[in-house]
C-alpha positions, 0 to 999 in steps of 0.5 A: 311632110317635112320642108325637104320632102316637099323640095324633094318631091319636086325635084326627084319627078324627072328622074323617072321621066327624063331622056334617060329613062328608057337606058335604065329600063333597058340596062335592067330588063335586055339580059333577060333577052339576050341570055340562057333563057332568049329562046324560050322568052322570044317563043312565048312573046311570039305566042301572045302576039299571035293570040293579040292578033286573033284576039283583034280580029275577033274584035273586029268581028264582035264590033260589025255583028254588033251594027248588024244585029241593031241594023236588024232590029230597026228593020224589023228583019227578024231572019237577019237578026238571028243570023248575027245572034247565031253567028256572035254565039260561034264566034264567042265559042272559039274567042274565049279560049283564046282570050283565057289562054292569052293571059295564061301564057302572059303571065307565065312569062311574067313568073320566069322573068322574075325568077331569072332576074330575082336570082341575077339580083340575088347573085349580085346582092350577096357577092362581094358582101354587098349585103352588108356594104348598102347598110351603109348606103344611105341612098338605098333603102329597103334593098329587101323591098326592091328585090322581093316586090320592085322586081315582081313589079318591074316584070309584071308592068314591062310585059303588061305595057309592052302587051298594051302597046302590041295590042294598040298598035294591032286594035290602031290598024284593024279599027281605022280601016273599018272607021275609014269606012265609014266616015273619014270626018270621024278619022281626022277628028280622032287623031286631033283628039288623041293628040291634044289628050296625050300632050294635055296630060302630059304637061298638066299632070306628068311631072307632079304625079311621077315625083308623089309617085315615086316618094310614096314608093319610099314612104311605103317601104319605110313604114313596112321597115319600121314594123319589121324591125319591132317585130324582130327586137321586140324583146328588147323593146319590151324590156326597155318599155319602149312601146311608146317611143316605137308607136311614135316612130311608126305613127310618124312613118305611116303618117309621112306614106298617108300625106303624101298619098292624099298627094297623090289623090288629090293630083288624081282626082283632076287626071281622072276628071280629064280621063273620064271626061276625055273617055265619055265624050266619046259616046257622043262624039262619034254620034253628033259627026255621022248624025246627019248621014244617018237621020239621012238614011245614008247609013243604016243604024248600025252603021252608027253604032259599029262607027261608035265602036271602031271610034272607041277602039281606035280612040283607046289605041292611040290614047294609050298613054292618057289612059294609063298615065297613072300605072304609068308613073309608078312604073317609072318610079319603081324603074327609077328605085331598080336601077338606082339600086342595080348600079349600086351593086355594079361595084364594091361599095368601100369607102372613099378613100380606102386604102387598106390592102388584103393578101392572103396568106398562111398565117395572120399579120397586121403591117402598119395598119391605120383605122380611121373612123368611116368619116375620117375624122377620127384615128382608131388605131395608128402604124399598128404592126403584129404578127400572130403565128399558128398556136400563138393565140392574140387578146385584144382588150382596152375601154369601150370605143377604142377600136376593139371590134373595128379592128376584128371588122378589118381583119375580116375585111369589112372595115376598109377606112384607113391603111397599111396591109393585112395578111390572113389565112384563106377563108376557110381556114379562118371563122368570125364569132360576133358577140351575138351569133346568127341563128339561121332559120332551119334545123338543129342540123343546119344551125350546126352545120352553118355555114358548110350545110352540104358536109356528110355529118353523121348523127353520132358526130354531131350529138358528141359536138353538143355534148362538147359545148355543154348542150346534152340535151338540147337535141332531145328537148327539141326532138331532134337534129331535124326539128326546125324552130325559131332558135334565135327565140327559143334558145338564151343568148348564152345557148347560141353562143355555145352552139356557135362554138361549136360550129368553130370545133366541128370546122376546125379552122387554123384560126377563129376570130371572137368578138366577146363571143362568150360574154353571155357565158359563166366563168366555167363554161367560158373556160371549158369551151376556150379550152375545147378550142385550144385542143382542136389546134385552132389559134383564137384571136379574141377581144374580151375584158375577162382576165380569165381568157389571158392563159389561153393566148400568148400576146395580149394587144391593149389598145388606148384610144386616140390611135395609141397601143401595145402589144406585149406577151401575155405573161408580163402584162399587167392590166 
């Protein structure tokens, strides 16, 4: 692990273990239980408590059965021994069901907790674009993980705990009085007992354990990340012939998760020592104490026996975090991941400093506009000012770097470094066309239809709208509007950019915003798709270096570099 994971690794620990860390568990989970779905959730958690204490009482029950039948074996009372055995059978017989139904309801509140608190999440991830404001914050990584497996996670552990906690508090009441019973000496030994065990593993082995816990969390993200992303260029990389350069990266990922799990082991090790040593003593303990009373003959054998049981119970009960200290902690570090990532979704994720303002209106205008880079250091484009009217279409062209698609990015208010003011039309009067289009996974007739899926097309329509874009047979090859494939692979990039094209001419909207979306296409079909737009009155705003495209806008903006530009009117420019 490098030098600054391990200042990390102990640094990070007491996110997960500081006085704060109830309030994050709260924020996260109490909508849950004071929503749409309390009623219901309220219902079920009454119900398990309700089987917790049948489950309890019938400990109680199995645990006395149990010292009576020895009782019986060691008098050699063989009525009284079969009386027990009968009476364990019927006592199994109406528990089990109990016990069988208990995890059914817990983990049925587990699957519609998540649900509600997945679909929350989801809810907040995609507005305001969330989704694509985090890619540029470094502080959360694998969104995708936190959502699909720290939430799973966050409900299964919280009723899991929560259970484990009812049933403690259940197993503490109905054992202590049985112990209580018995031997007071045993009682007074067991919260001693108890105490020292909790506060011992809590200062040797809690802060360390938290931290390698909460790293590995990230470690384990990372390095799934690292697969996936091969597995979605892998043609990229295959023509680049990166295999060698990719299996360093995801060897030095896996490498980092390994380390810093045999961290994690190795702490382990010494916690289950103590665990397993604190656990075992206890088959003896309560035998030495009663010892005397039962080689006495004030107690029967039995009685030893159902005192171990009910020292065991009452042991585990008040042991609880001892004995779950290592769940524990990566709960706490998968709470700390969740909460960490629920307030960065509170807020739209603009750069400091943004001060581009966005209005709608009926056409599309740049005032006084400023792009800076996202650091500020560097100015993209200066007090740039451009109005471009219904049908008086916009070329913007100029040398690699010099803001082209920064500038589209603005208009569609993803880029927010910078000033000035940008009015364009409502959102579904204007459609943005990246140099790769996004291919959905679906249909042929929901990568036409994208993003309005819910339009009533008919067949007929959307067969004329492939024919449009050159794309004749592509139905027929696939068999089939509804034909679902992996179209991001089996289609050429020109092929999707068509098809994208021709999501722009069956919206048909006032305006449509290309950046170098038909770069993968021959001078031909580039030309017949621009004018296809052109007769559907949709005004293009378009960045591309082919000459060819000048005849299909009015003004061209040529932008230089170092902020500089000009707008000029497409018949006296002069590249």
């Amino acid at each position: 692990m490098p030098r600054e994971d391990n200042r990390l690794a102990t640094q990070l620990p007491m996110k997960a273990i500081d006085r704060h860390l109830w309030q994050r568990f709260w924020a996260i989970a109490a909508p849950y239980w004071r929503l749409e779905e309390r009623w219901k959730a309220w219902s079920l958690v009454a119900l398990l408590v309700v089987l917790l204490l049948g489950q309890t009482r019938f400990a109680v029950l199995f645990n006395e059965q149990t010292g009576e039948f020895t009782s019986a074996l060691a008098a050699r009372d063989e009525e009284r021994f079969w009386t027990s055995i009968r009476y364990s059978v019927l006592l199994l017989l109406v528990a089990v069901p109990i016990y069988a139904f208990y995890y059914f309801v817990r983990d049925g509140l587990g699957i519609l907790w998540r649900r509600w608190l997945t679909s929350r999440f989801l809810e907040r991830y995609f507005a305001q674009r969330h989704y694509y404001e985090l890619n540029a914050n470094l502080g959360i990584d694998n969104p995708d993980q936190r959502i699909s497996e720290d939430i799973n996670t966050f409900t299964q552990r919280s009723l899991y705990y929560l259970l484990v906690l009812c049933a403690s508090i259940l197993q503490l009441v109905a054992f202590s009085a049985v112990l209580w019973s018995i031997s007071r000496e045993l009682v007074y030994f067991l919260v001693v007992y108890a105490i020292f065990g909790t506060v011992f593993a809590l200062a040797i082995f809690g802060k360390p354990l938290l931290a390698l816990n909460f790293l590995q969390l990230r470690r384990e993200a990372d390095f799934r990340f690292g697969l996936v992303r091969i597995r979605e260029n892998a043609e990229s990389i295959a023509f680049y012939r990166g295999e060698a350069q990719e299996l360093l990266q995801v060897r030095k990922r896996f490498t980092a998760a390994f380390d810093n799990f045999n961290r994690v082991i190795r702490s382990q090790l010494f916690l289950n020592l103590f665990q397993y040593t604190f656990s075992l003593l206890t088959i003896v303990l309560p035998s030495a104490i009663i010892a005397t009373r039962v080689l006495s003959g004030e107690l029967e054998v039995g009685r030893a026996v159902q005192a171990g049981g009910a020292f065991a119970a009452v042991l585990s009960a008040i042991s609880v975090i001892v004995e779950n200290f290592e769940g524990l902690s990566r709960f706490a570090a998968g709470i700390d991941r969740l909460s960490t990532f629920s307030r960065s979704l509170e807020a739209p994720a603009a750069p400091a400093g943004s001060v581009i303002e966005s209005v709608e209106g009926p056409g599309l205008a740049l005032e006084h506009l400023t792009l800076l880079t996202p650091s500020g250091g560097r100015i993209l484009i200066n007090n740039l000012s451009a109005t471009v009217e219904p049908g008086q279409g916009l070329m913007v062209v100029g040398e690699s770097g010099t803001g082209k698609s920064s500038l589209l990015r603005a208009i569609a208010g993803l880029w927010n470094c910078g000033g000035g003011r940008i009015v364009r039309p409502a959102a579904n009067q204007i459609l943005f066309l990246p140099q790769r289009p996004y291919m959905i996974l679906g249909s042929l007739r929901s990568q036409l239809l994208y993003p309005k899926n819910g339009m009533p097309v008919q067949d007929a329509e959307l067969l004329r709208l492939l024919d449009r874009v050159n794309l004749t047979d592509l139905a027929e090859r696939f068999g089939g509007l509804d034909t679902e494939r992996d179209w991001e692979k089996v289609l050429s990039i020109g092929e999707q950019q068509r098809l994208a094209l021709a999501r722009v001419l069956l919206l048909r909207p006032a305006y449509v915003v290309l950046d170098e979306a038909t770069s993968a296409l021959d001078i031909a079909n580039e030309e017949r798709l621009y004018a296809e737009l052109a007769t559907d009155a949709t005004t293009l705003v378009s960045v591309s270096h082919h000459a060819t495209l000048l005849k299909f806008h009015k003004q061209v903006l040529e932008l230089a570099g170092n902020g500089e530009w000009r707008l000029v009117p497409t018949a006296g420019y002069r590249g």
